[in-house]
C-alpha positions as CSV (number, residue, x, y, z in Angstrom):
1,X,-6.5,3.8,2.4
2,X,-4.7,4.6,-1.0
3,X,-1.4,3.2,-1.9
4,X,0.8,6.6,-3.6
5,X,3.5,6.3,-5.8
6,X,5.6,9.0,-7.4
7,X,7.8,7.9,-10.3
8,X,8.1,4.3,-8.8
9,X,8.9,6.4,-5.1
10,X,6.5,4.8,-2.3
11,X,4.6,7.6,-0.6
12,X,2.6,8.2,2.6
13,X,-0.9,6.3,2.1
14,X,-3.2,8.4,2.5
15,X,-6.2,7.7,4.5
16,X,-9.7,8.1,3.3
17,X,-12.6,8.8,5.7
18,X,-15.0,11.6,4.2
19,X,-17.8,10.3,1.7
20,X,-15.9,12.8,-1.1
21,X,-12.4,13.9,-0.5
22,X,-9.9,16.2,-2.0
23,X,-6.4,14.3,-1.8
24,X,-3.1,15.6,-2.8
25,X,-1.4,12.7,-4.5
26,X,2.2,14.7,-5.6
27,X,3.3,18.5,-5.6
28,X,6.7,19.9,-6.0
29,X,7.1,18.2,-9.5
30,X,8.8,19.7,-12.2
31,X,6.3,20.8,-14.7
32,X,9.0,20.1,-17.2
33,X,10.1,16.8,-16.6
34,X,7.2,13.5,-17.4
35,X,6.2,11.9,-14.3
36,X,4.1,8.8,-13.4
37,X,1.7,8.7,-10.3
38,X,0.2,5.5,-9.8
39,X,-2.7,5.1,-6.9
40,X,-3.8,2.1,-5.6
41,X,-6.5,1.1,-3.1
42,X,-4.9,-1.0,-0.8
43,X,-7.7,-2.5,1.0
44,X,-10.8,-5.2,0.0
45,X,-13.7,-4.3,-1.5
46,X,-15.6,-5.7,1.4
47,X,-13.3,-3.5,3.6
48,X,-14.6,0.0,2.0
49,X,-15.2,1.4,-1.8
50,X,-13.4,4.3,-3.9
51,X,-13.7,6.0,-6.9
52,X,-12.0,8.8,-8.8
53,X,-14.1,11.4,-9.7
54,X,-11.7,14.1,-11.3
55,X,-8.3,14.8,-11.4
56,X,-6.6,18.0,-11.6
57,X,-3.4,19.2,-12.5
58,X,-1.6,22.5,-12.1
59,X,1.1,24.1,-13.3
60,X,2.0,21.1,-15.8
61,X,-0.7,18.9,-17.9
62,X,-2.0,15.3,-18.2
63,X,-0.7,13.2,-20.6
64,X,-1.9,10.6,-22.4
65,X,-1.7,7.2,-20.2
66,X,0.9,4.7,-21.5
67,X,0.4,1.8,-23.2
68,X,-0.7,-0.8,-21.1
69,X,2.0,-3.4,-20.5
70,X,1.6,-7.0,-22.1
71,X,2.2,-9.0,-18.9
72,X,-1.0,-9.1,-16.2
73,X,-1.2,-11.3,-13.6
74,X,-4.6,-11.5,-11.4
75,X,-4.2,-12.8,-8.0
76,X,-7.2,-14.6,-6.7
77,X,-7.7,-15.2,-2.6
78,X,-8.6,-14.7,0.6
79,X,-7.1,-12.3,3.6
80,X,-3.5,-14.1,2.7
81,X,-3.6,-12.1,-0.6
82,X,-5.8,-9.4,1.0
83,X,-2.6,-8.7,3.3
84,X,-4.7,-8.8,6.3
85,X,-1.6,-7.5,8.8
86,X,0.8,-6.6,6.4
87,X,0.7,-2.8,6.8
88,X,3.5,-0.9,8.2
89,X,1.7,0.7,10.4
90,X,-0.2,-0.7,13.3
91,X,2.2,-3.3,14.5
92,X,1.1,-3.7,17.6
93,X,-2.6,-4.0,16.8
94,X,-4.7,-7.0,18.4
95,X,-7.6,-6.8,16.0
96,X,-8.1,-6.4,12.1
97,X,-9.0,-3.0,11.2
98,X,-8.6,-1.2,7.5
99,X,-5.1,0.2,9.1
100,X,-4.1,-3.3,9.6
101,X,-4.9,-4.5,5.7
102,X,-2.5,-3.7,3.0
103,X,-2.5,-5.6,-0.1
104,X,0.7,-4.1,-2.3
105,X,2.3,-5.5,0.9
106,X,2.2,-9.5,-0.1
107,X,3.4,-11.4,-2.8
108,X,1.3,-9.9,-5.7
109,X,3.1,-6.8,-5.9
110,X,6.3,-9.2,-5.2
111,X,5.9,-10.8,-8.3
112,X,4.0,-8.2,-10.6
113,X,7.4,-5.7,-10.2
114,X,10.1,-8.8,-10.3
115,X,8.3,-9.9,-13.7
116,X,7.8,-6.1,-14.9
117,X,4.2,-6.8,-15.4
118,X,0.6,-5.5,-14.2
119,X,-1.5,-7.1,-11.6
120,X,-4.9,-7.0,-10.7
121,X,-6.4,-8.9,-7.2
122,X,-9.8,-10.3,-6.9
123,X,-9.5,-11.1,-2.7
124,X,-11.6,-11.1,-0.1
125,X,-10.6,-12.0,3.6
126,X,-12.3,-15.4,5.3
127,X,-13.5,-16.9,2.0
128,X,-13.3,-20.3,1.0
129,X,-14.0,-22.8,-1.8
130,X,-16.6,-24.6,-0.1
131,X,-16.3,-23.5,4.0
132,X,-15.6,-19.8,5.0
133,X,-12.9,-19.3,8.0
134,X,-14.5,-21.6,10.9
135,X,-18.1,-22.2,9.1
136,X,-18.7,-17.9,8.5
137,X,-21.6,-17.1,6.7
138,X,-21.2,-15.2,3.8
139,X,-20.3,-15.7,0.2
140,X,-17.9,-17.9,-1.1
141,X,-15.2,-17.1,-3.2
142,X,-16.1,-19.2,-6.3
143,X,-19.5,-17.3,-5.6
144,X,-17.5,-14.0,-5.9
145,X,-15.6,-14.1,-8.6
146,X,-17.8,-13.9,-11.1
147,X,-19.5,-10.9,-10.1
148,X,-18.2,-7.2,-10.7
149,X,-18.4,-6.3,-7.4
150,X,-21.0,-8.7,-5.5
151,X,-20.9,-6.5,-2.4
152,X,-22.3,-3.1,-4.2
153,X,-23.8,-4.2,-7.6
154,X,-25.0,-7.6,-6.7
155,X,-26.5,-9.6,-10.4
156,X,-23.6,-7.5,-12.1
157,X,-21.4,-10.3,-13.6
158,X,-18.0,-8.8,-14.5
159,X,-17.6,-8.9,-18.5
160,X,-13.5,-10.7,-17.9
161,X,-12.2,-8.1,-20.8
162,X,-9.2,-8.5,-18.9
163,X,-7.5,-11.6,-20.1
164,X,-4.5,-12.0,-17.6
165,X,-1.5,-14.4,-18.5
166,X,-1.1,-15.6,-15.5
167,X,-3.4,-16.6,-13.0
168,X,-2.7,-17.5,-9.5
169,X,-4.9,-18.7,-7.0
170,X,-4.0,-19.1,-2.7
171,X,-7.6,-20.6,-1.6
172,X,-8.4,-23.7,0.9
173,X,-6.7,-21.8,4.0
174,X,-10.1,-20.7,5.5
175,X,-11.7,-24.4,4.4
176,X,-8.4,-25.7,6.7
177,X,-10.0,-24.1,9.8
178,X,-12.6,-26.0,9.6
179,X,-12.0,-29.9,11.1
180,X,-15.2,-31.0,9.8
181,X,-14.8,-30.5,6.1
182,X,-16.1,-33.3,4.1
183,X,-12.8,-33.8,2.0
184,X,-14.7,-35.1,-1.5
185,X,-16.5,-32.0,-1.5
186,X,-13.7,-29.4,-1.1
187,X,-11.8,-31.3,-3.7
188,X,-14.8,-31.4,-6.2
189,X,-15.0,-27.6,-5.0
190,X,-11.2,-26.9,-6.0
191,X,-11.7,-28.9,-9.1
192,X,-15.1,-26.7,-10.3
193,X,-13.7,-23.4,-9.6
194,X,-10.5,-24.1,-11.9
195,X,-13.3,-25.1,-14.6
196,X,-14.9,-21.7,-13.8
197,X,-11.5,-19.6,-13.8
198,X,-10.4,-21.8,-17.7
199,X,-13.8,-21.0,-18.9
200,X,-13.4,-17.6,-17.9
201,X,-9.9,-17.2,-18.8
202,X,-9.5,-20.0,-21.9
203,X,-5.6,-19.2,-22.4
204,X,-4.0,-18.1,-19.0
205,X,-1.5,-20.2,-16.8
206,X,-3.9,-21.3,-13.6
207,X,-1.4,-21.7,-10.5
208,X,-3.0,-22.8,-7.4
209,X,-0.6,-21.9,-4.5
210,X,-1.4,-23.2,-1.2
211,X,0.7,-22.9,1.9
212,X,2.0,-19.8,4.3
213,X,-0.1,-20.8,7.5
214,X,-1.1,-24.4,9.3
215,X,-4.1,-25.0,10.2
216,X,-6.9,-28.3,11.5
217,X,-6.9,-29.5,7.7
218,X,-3.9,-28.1,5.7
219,X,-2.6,-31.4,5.0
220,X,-5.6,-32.7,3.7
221,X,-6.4,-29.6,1.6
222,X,-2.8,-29.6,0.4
223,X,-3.8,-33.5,-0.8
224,X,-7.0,-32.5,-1.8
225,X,-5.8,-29.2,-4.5
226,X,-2.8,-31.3,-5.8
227,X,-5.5,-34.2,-6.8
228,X,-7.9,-31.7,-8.4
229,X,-4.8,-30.6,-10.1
230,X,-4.0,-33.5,-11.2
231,X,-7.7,-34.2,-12.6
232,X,-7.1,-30.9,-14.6
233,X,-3.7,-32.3,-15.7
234,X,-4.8,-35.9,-16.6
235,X,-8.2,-34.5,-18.8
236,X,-5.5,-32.5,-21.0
237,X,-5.3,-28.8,-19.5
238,X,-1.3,-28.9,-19.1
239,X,-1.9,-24.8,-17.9
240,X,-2.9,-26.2,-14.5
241,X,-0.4,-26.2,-12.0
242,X,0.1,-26.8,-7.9
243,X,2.7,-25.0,-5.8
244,X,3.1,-25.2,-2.4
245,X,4.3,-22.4,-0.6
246,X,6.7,-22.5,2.8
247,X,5.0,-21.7,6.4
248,X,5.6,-18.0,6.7
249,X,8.2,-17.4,9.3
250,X,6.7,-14.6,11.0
251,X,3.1,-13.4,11.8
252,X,1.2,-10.6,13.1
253,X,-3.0,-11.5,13.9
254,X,-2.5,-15.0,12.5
255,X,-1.0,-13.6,9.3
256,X,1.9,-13.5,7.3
257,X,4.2,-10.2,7.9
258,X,5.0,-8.3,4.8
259,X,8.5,-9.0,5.3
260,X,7.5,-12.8,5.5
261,X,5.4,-13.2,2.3
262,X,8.7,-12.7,0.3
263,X,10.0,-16.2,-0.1
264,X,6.8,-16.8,-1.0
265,X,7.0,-14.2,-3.7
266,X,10.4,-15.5,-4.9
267,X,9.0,-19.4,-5.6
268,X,6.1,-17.7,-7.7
269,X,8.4,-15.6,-9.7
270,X,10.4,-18.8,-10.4
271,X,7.5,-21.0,-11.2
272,X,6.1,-18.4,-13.7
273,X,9.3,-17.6,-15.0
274,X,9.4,-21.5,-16.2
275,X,5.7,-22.0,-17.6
276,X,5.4,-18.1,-20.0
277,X,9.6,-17.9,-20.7
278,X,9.6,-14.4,-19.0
């Protein structure tokens, strides 16, 4: 699916299910005014793949693209920041599907549009530092990161031209579902991946949230993230930092609601607001 918007006006995602596809995105414009369309793909990479191969206008003409705003903030996680069930549509659906997955509904957007800056999300639903939801095979996220896109250019490491501000990071929820996870290991785990994510990203604010759901080990993992925090903290990275987010309130397939991702939203804005100045 891709995420439409119209001057900052929410449209009607529009679904994608040809191989190559002619979509719409915005008619009826005034030629003479500017306007801004912004698309988004709104679900995983693991989820499906899309690409822009021309765009066309009529009856006006492209302009050049803005600047690009000084604020970015990347969002690194699993199916909490993938927004698993947080579409609109398909409320009473029993089992994941694409329809079911919409990531501008969770906190990143949240926070990107309350801090008037950019975001970019590196997600994938199920992953884990060192466990995948309830021992899954698969790739880990640590494992993922680095890559470009590890699902369809495997050995492509991604070049992190990007150099967000802000980084935050939601993982340890699928490592929770797991009640035999060997606690000195995930903690190690936490504690390498923020190495990898500072070497990567020398000057950005880390954030590791944790929080939104309970699960066999989520008081342990909560321990476990704070301590590897702390380790950061205590060897002289002061850019490190642990915030726990409240049990979301409502859920739909296990997962927060879009309505119920806000307060989570609102104590990231705060805590970001206090570490940049914005």
């Amino acid at each position: 699916y891709l995420k439409v918007y119209v001057d900052g006006v929410e449209q009607e995602d529009v679904l994608l299910d040809e191989k190559m596809q002619t979509v719409t995105l915005a008619e009826g414009l005034d030629p003479n005014v500017t306007h801004r369309v912004e698309v988004r793909k709104r679900n995983s990479p693991r989820s499906s793949t899309a690409g822009l191969v021309q765009l066309e206008v009529t009856g006006g003409k492209k302009l050049a693209p803005a600047n690009a705003n000084d604020r970015l903030i990347e969002f690194v996680g699993d199916s909490l920041t993938v927004g698993y069930s947080a579409a609109d549509t398909n409320k009473t659906a029993t089992a994941w599907s694409t329809a079911t997955e919409d990531a501008t509904k969770t906190y990143s957007k949240q926070v990107a549009d309350g801090l008037n800056a950019d975001y970019m999300v590196t997600a994938i639903s199920g992953r884990g530092v060192v466990m995948n939801n309830s021992g899954g095979d698969g790739y880990l996220l640590p494992e993922i990161y680095p890559q470009q896109d590890i699902y369809n250019l495997p050995d492509v490491p991604y070049d992190f031209a990007l150099q967000p501000q802000v980084i935050v990071i939601n993982l340890g929820t699928n490592d929770a579902t797991n009640a035999g996870l060997n606690m000195d290991t995930f903690q190690n785990g936490v504690y390498d991946f923020i190495h990898l994510v500072r070497q990567k990203n020398p000057n950005a604010q880390i954030i590791w949230a944790y929080g939104l759901r309970t699960d066999k080990m989520t008081t342990q993992v909560a321990a476990a993230i704070q301590a590897a925090v702390a380790q950061h903290n205590a060897q002289g990275d002061a850019k490190v930092h642990y915030v726990p987010l409240a049990v979301a309130q409502e859920m739909h397939l296990n997962h927060p609601t879009a309505a119920a991702y806000a307060p989570a939203g609102e104590t990231l804005i705060e805590k970001i607001k206090e570490i940049t100045g914005w």
